[in-house]
C-alpha positions as CSV (number, residue, x, y, z in Angstrom):
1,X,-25.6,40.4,5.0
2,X,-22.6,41.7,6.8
3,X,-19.2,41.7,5.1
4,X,-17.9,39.0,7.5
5,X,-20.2,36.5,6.8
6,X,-20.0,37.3,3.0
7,X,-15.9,37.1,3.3
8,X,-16.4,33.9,5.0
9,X,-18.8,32.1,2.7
10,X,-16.4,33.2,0.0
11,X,-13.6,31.8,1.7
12,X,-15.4,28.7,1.9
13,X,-16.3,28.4,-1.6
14,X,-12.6,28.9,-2.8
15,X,-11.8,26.5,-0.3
16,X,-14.2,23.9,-1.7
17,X,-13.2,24.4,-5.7
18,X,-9.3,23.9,-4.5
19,X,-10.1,21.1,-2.9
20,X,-12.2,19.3,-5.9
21,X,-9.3,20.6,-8.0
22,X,-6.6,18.9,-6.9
23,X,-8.0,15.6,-7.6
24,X,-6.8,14.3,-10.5
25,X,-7.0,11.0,-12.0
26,X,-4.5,8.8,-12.0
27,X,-3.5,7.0,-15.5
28,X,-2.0,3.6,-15.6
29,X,-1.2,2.1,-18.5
30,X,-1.3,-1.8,-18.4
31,X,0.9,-3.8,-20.7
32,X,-1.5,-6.9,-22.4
33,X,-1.4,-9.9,-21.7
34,X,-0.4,-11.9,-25.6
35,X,-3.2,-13.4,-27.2
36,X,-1.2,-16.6,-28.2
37,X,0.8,-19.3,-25.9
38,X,4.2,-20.7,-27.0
39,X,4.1,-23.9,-28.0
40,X,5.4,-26.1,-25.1
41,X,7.1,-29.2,-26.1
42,X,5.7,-32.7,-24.9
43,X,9.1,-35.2,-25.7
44,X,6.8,-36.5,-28.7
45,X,7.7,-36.1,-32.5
C-alpha cells in the first residue's frame, strides 16, 4: 500500500472512534410517583 492510502484509512478510523466517543448517555433521574393517595374528604362523618 502507499503511504497516502494508509494515512488516509488511518485518518478514517480515528475519525470513526471520535465520533462513537462522543456519545454519551444521557441520565435522568425521575422523581416517583407515591404509592399512597391522600385521603380526600367526602362531607360525611
Amino acid at each position: 500500500m502507499s503511504k497516502s492510502i494508509k494515512i488516509l484509512a488511518a485518518l478514517g478510523f480515528i475519525a470513526v472512534v471520535a465520533a462513537c466517543a462522543r456519545e454519551q448517555e444521557e441520565f435522568v433521574v425521575v422523581e416517583p410517583e407515591p404509592i399512597s393517595s391522600e385521603p380526600v374528604q367526602s362531607g360525611k362523618l
